[in-house]
N, C-alpha and C positions, 0 to 999 in steps of 0.2 A: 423561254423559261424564266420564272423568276427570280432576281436576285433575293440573298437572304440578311434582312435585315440586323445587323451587328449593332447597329446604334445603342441597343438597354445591353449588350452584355456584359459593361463594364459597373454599370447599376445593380444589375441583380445580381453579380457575382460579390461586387463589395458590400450589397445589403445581405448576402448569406456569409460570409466570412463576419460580421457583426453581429448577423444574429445566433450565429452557432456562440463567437465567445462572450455574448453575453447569457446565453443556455447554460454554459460549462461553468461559466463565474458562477453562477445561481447553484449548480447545482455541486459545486466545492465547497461554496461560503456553508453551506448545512453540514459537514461536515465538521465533529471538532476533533481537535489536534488540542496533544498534551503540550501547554507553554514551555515546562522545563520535564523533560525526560528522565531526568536521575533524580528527582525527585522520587517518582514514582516507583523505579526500577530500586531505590533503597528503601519504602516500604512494605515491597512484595517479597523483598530477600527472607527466607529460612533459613534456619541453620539445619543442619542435616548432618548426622553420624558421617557418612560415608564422604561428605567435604574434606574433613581436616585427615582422613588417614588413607591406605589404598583401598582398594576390597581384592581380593581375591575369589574368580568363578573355578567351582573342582567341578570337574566330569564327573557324572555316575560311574563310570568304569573302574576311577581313580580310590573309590572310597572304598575301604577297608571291609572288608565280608564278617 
């Protein structure tokens, strides 16, 4: 029976660990990401009634007939 030749598997295992993370770099770098976050997050803010006070939810059962 023959032996099984090991000699390439240390070749194509570190040519696949290379070429996955150069796949994965390529496909992050396309990817954009916001520089500075609160930036952003301060010109989406609303103001909105229900911010500044509580609300109160009444049950149908609760309201006055």
């Amino acid at each position: 029976m023959p032996q099984l030749d090991t000699s390439t598997w240390l070749t194509t295992i570190l040519s696949m660990f290379l070429a996955l993370f150069i796949i994965f770099q390529l496909k992050i770098s396309k990817h954009d990401f916001y520089h500075n976050p609160e930036l952003t997050t301060k010109v989406l803010k609303h103001n909105t009634p229900w911010e500044t006070k509580w609300t109160k939810i009444y049950l149908p059962l609760l309201l006055p007939l």
